[in-house]
N, C-alpha and C positions, 0 to 999 in steps of 0.2 A: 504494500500500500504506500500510498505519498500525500505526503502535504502540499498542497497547493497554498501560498499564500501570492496575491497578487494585488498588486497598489494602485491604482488608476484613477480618473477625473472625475469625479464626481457625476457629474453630466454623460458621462456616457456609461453610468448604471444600468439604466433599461436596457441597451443596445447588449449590454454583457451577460444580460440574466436569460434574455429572449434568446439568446446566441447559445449558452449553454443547456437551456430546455430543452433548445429545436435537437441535441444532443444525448439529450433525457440524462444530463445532470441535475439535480433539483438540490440536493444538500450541502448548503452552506454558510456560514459565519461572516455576518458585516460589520463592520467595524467603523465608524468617521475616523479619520487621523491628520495629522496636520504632519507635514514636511518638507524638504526641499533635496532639489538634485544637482546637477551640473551647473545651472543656470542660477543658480543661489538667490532664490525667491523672483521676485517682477517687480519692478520701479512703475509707479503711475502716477504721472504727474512728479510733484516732489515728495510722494511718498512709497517705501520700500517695504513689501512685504516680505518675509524674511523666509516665514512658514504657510507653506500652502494648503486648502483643505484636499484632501483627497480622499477617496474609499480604499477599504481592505478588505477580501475577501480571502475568508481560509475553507478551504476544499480539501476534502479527503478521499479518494479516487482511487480504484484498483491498480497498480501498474499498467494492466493493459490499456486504458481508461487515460493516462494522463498525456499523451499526447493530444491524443481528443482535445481536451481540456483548455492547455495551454494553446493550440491551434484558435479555439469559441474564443477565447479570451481577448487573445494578440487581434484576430479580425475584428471583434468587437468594440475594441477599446483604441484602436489605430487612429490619430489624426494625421500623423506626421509632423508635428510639433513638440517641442521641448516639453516635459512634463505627461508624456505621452503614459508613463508608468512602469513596474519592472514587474516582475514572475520569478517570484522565489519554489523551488522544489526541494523540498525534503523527506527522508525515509522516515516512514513510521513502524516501530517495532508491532506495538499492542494498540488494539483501540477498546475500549469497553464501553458496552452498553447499561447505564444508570439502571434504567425502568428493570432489564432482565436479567441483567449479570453478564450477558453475553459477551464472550471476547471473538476478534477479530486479529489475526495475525497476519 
């Protein structure tokens, strides 16, 4: 199994969720977060925003499943502009299920 965490614009939320449906991803973790990348915040006018709002989404997805994934994601979330967002993948040993006890390996 793998961790998806992926950081993206806010605004292109819906474009990301509908992208991973049409996928038959449904389970996932949203998060608001504020940050900044290469471009070290936006100047408007004379004033500097330092930390940007962004979403986080955490995805938890079979191995076979995570390219899928990261593919819905990258298409959906693409403007071609700075702040466009990154795709974090990570292994996950255990997962358990609260309600049943159930583990997943």
């Amino acid at each position: 199994m793998k961790m998806i965490k992926a950081i993206i614009r806010p605004e292109k939320e819906g474009d990301v969720l509908r992208q991973l449906e049409s996928e038959e991803i449904y389970g996932m973790t949203k998060v608001d977060v504020l940050g900044r990348g290469k471009q070290r915040g936006v100047q408007v006018g004379d004033t500097i925003y330092e930390e940007l709002s962004k979403l986080m989404l955490i995805i938890v997805v079979k191995d076979d499943e995570c390219q899928k994934a990261v593919n819905a994601i990258s298409k959906a979330a693409f403007t071609g502009h700075y702040g466009d967002g990154k795709i974090f993948i990570s292994p996950m040993e255990e997962v358990y299920t609260i309600r049943t006890g159930e583990t997943q390996t």
